[in-house]
N, C-alpha and C positions, 0 to 999 in steps of 0.2 A: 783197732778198737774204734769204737763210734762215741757219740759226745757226751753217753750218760759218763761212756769208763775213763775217759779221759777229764770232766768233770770231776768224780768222782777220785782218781789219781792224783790231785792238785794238793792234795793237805790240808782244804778251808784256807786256801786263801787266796782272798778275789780277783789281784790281778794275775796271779796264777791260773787261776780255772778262766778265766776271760783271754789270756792269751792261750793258752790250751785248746780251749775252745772255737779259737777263731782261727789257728795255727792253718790251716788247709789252705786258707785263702791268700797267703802272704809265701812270698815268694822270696828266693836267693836272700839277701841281707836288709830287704826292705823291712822284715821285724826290727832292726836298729833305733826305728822313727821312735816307735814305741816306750814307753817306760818301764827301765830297768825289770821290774818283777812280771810285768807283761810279755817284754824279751823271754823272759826264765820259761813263761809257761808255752811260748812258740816253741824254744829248742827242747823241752820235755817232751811238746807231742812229737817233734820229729824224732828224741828219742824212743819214744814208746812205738812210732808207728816202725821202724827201723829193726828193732827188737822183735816185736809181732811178724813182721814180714818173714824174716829170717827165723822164726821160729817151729820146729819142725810139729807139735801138737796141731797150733794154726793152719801149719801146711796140711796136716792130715784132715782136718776138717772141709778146708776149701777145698780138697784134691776129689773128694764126694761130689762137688758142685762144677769143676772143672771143666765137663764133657758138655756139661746144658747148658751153661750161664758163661763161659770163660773168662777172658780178665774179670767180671765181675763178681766173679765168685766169691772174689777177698773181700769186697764191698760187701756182699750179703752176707758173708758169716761176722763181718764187722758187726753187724746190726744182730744176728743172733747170739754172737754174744753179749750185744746190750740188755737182750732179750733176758738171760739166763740170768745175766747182775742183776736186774729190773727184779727178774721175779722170785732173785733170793734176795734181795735186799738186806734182809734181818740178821742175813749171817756177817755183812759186812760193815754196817754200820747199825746205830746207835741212833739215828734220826730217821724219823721215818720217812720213806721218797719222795710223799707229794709235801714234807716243810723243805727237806734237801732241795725238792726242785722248784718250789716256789722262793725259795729264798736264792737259791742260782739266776731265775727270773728276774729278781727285784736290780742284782748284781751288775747285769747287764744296761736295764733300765735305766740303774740311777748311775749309769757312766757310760750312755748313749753317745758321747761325744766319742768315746775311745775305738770305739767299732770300727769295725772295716766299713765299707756302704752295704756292701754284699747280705753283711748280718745284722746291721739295720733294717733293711727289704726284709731280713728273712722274721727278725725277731717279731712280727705280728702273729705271723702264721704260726710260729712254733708255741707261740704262748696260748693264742688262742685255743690250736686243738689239743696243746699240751704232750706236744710229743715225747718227753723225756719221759713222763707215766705212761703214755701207752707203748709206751716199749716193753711193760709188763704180761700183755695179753698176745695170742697168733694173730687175733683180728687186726689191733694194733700196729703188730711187726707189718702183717701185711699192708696196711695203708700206706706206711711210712715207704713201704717198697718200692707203690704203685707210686707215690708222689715222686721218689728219686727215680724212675723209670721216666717220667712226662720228663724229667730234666734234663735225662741224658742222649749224648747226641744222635744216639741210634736205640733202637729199642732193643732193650736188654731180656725184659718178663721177667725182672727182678720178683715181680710180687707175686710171680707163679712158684717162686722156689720156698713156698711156707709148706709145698707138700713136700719135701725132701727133709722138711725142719719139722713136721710130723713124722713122717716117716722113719728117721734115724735119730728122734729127738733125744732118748737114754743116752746116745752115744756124743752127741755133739754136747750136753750139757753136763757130760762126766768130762770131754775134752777143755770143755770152758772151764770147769773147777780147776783141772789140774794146770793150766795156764796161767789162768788167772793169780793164783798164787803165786806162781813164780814171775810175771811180772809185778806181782807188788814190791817181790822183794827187789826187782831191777830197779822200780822207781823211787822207794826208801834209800838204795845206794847214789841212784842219779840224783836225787835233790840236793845232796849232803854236798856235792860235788857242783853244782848249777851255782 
Protein backbone atom coordinates (compact mmCIF):
# COMPACT_ATOMS: atom_id res chain seq x y z
CA UNK A 1 0.00 0.00 0.00
CA UNK A 2 1.08 3.69 -0.58
CA UNK A 3 0.76 6.60 1.98
CA UNK A 4 -2.93 7.57 1.40
CA UNK A 5 -3.68 3.56 2.95
CA UNK A 6 -1.37 3.48 5.25
CA UNK A 7 -2.39 6.99 6.62
CA UNK A 8 -5.56 6.09 6.45
CA UNK A 9 -4.94 2.55 8.55
CA UNK A 10 -3.48 4.48 11.48
CA UNK A 11 -6.98 5.02 13.70
CA UNK A 12 -6.60 9.12 13.91
CA UNK A 13 -3.94 9.04 15.65
CA UNK A 14 -1.04 11.26 14.74
CA UNK A 15 1.91 9.72 15.92
CA UNK A 16 0.49 6.61 14.45
CA UNK A 17 0.00 7.87 10.79
CA UNK A 18 3.38 9.91 11.25
CA UNK A 19 5.46 6.87 11.97
CA UNK A 20 3.31 4.92 9.49
CA UNK A 21 4.01 7.22 7.12
CA UNK A 22 7.52 7.78 7.32
CA UNK A 23 8.11 3.94 8.11
CA UNK A 24 9.91 3.22 4.44
CA UNK A 25 12.69 5.37 5.22
CA UNK A 26 13.97 3.91 8.77
CA UNK A 27 15.65 0.97 8.91
CA UNK A 28 16.46 -2.29 11.17
CA UNK A 29 15.83 -0.97 14.95
CA UNK A 30 16.72 2.60 14.09
CA UNK A 31 12.69 3.28 14.69
CA UNK A 32 13.58 2.71 18.69
CA UNK A 33 15.02 6.70 18.48
CA UNK A 34 11.56 7.52 18.03
CA UNK A 35 8.42 7.78 20.42
CA UNK A 36 6.61 5.06 21.62
CA UNK A 37 3.32 5.62 19.50
CA UNK A 38 5.73 6.68 16.50
CA UNK A 39 7.60 3.15 17.02
CA UNK A 40 3.75 1.46 16.80
CA UNK A 41 3.10 3.11 13.51
CA UNK A 42 6.73 2.12 11.87
CA UNK A 43 6.03 -1.64 12.93
CA UNK A 44 2.29 -1.29 11.54
CA UNK A 45 3.47 -0.23 8.19
CA UNK A 46 6.03 -3.18 8.20
CA UNK A 47 3.06 -5.03 9.18
CA UNK A 48 0.74 -3.97 6.55
CA UNK A 49 3.50 -3.91 4.00
CA UNK A 50 4.34 -7.78 4.85
CA UNK A 51 0.66 -8.88 4.81
CA UNK A 52 0.17 -6.98 1.22
CA UNK A 53 3.32 -8.55 -0.10
CA UNK A 54 2.32 -12.08 0.87
CA UNK A 55 -1.02 -11.55 -0.26
CA UNK A 56 -2.25 -13.54 -3.08
CA UNK A 57 -5.27 -10.83 -4.42
CA UNK A 58 -2.14 -8.25 -4.55
CA UNK A 59 -0.18 -10.96 -6.14
CA UNK A 60 -2.85 -11.30 -8.73
CA UNK A 61 -2.78 -7.73 -9.54
CA UNK A 62 0.99 -6.99 -9.85
CA UNK A 63 1.32 -10.43 -11.61
CA UNK A 64 -0.74 -8.30 -14.82
CA UNK A 65 2.31 -5.68 -14.53
CA UNK A 66 5.00 -8.31 -14.04
CA UNK A 67 6.17 -8.86 -17.68
CA UNK A 68 6.51 -4.65 -18.53
CA UNK A 69 7.48 -2.97 -15.23
CA UNK A 70 8.89 -6.02 -13.00
CA UNK A 71 10.05 -5.53 -9.52
CA UNK A 72 8.10 -2.37 -9.91
CA UNK A 73 5.08 -3.71 -10.42
CA UNK A 74 4.23 -3.92 -6.56
CA UNK A 75 5.26 -0.31 -6.48
CA UNK A 76 2.74 0.66 -9.06
CA UNK A 77 -0.20 -1.30 -7.96
CA UNK A 78 0.73 0.33 -4.46
CA UNK A 79 -0.22 3.49 -5.93
CA UNK A 80 -3.27 2.09 -7.77
CA UNK A 81 -4.60 1.07 -5.09
CA UNK A 82 -4.17 4.41 -3.40
CA UNK A 83 -5.92 5.32 -6.36
CA UNK A 84 -9.13 3.15 -5.87
CA UNK A 85 -9.28 4.26 -1.80
CA UNK A 86 -8.83 7.90 -3.16
CA UNK A 87 -11.65 7.65 -5.40
CA UNK A 88 -14.04 5.69 -3.18
CA UNK A 89 -13.34 7.64 -0.29
CA UNK A 90 -16.96 7.83 0.93
CA UNK A 91 -17.28 4.32 1.44
CA UNK A 92 -14.60 4.29 3.97
CA UNK A 93 -14.76 7.18 5.84
CA UNK A 94 -16.77 9.84 7.18
CA UNK A 95 -14.29 12.87 6.52
CA UNK A 96 -14.11 13.96 3.53
CA UNK A 97 -10.33 13.61 1.73
CA UNK A 98 -9.19 16.82 1.12
CA UNK A 99 -10.05 17.79 5.40
CA UNK A 100 -8.55 13.98 6.03
CA UNK A 101 -5.59 15.23 4.08
CA UNK A 102 -5.15 18.57 4.98
CA UNK A 103 -5.39 17.90 8.54
CA UNK A 104 -2.57 14.74 8.01
CA UNK A 105 -0.64 17.84 6.42
CA UNK A 106 -0.96 20.21 9.30
CA UNK A 107 0.11 16.69 11.40
CA UNK A 108 3.37 16.63 10.02
CA UNK A 109 3.88 20.38 9.97
CA UNK A 110 3.34 21.01 13.40
CA UNK A 111 5.84 18.08 14.44
CA UNK A 112 8.44 18.87 11.84
CA UNK A 113 11.07 18.20 14.42
CA UNK A 114 10.09 14.34 14.47
CA UNK A 115 10.56 13.57 10.67
CA UNK A 116 13.12 11.76 9.08
CA UNK A 117 15.29 14.68 6.87
CA UNK A 118 14.13 12.67 3.93
CA UNK A 119 10.33 13.66 4.63
CA UNK A 120 11.27 17.05 5.53
CA UNK A 121 12.91 17.59 1.82
CA UNK A 122 9.96 15.75 0.76
CA UNK A 123 6.96 17.46 2.83
CA UNK A 124 6.96 20.85 0.40
CA UNK A 125 6.47 19.07 -2.60
CA UNK A 126 3.82 16.86 -1.48
CA UNK A 127 1.80 19.53 0.09
CA UNK A 128 2.27 21.82 -2.43
CA UNK A 129 0.90 19.58 -5.44
CA UNK A 130 -1.18 17.87 -2.89
CA UNK A 131 -0.55 14.53 -3.79
CA UNK A 132 -2.45 12.56 -1.36
CA UNK A 133 -5.93 14.19 -3.44
CA UNK A 134 -4.57 13.62 -6.68
CA UNK A 135 -4.39 10.14 -6.13
CA UNK A 136 -7.93 10.40 -6.80
CA UNK A 137 -7.76 11.14 -10.80
CA UNK A 138 -5.57 8.64 -13.77
CA UNK A 139 -4.03 12.19 -14.63
CA UNK A 140 -2.98 12.46 -10.96
CA UNK A 141 -1.77 8.59 -10.42
CA UNK A 142 0.12 9.39 -13.48
CA UNK A 143 2.28 12.40 -12.29
CA UNK A 144 2.82 10.82 -9.09
CA UNK A 145 4.28 7.87 -11.41
CA UNK A 146 6.41 9.99 -13.44
CA UNK A 147 7.77 11.80 -10.28
CA UNK A 148 8.80 8.29 -8.53
CA UNK A 149 10.32 7.18 -11.97
CA UNK A 150 12.92 10.60 -12.00
CA UNK A 151 13.62 9.04 -8.53
CA UNK A 152 14.43 5.82 -9.27
CA UNK A 153 17.79 4.35 -9.93
CA UNK A 154 16.99 3.17 -13.45
CA UNK A 155 14.14 4.02 -15.48
CA UNK A 156 11.27 2.09 -14.61
CA UNK A 157 8.11 3.98 -17.26
CA UNK A 158 6.35 3.60 -14.14
CA UNK A 159 3.95 6.40 -15.57
CA UNK A 160 3.39 4.58 -18.63
CA UNK A 161 1.71 1.67 -16.74
CA UNK A 162 -1.76 4.03 -16.25
CA UNK A 163 -2.69 2.43 -19.59
CA UNK A 164 -2.73 -1.14 -18.16
CA UNK A 165 -4.73 0.76 -15.12
CA UNK A 166 -7.14 1.76 -17.84
CA UNK A 167 -7.15 -0.93 -19.45
CA UNK A 168 -7.89 -3.73 -16.72
CA UNK A 169 -9.36 -1.02 -14.38
CA UNK A 170 -12.97 -3.09 -13.50
CA UNK A 171 -10.64 -5.86 -12.59
CA UNK A 172 -7.87 -4.17 -10.41
CA UNK A 173 -10.54 -2.11 -8.52
CA UNK A 174 -12.76 -5.11 -7.75
CA UNK A 175 -9.23 -6.70 -6.55
CA UNK A 176 -8.59 -3.58 -4.36
CA UNK A 177 -12.22 -3.83 -2.78
CA UNK A 178 -11.81 -7.33 -2.00
CA UNK A 179 -8.23 -6.78 -0.27
CA UNK A 180 -8.71 -4.04 1.07
CA UNK A 181 -11.14 -5.31 3.32
CA UNK A 182 -9.37 -7.94 4.49
CA UNK A 183 -6.46 -5.88 5.35
CA UNK A 184 -8.64 -3.73 7.48
CA UNK A 185 -9.63 -6.46 9.33
CA UNK A 186 -5.53 -7.50 9.57
CA UNK A 187 -4.80 -4.01 10.97
CA UNK A 188 -8.02 -3.85 13.57
CA UNK A 189 -6.37 -7.20 14.94
CA UNK A 190 -2.67 -5.77 14.71
CA UNK A 191 -3.18 -2.60 16.62
CA UNK A 192 -5.01 -4.42 19.53
CA UNK A 193 -1.80 -6.28 19.75
CA UNK A 194 1.02 -3.07 18.89
Amino acid sequence: MNFLAHIYLSNDEDFIKIGNFMADGIRGNDYQQFPPDIQKGILLHRAIDTFTDAHEIFRKSKHRLHEKYGHYSGVIIDVFYDHFLAKNWTRYSKTPLEEFVGSFYHILQDNFELLTSKVQKLLPYMTTQNWLVSYRTVPGIQRILGQMDMRSKHTSNMQYSVKELEEYYDEFEKEFTLFFEELRTFVQHKTAIL
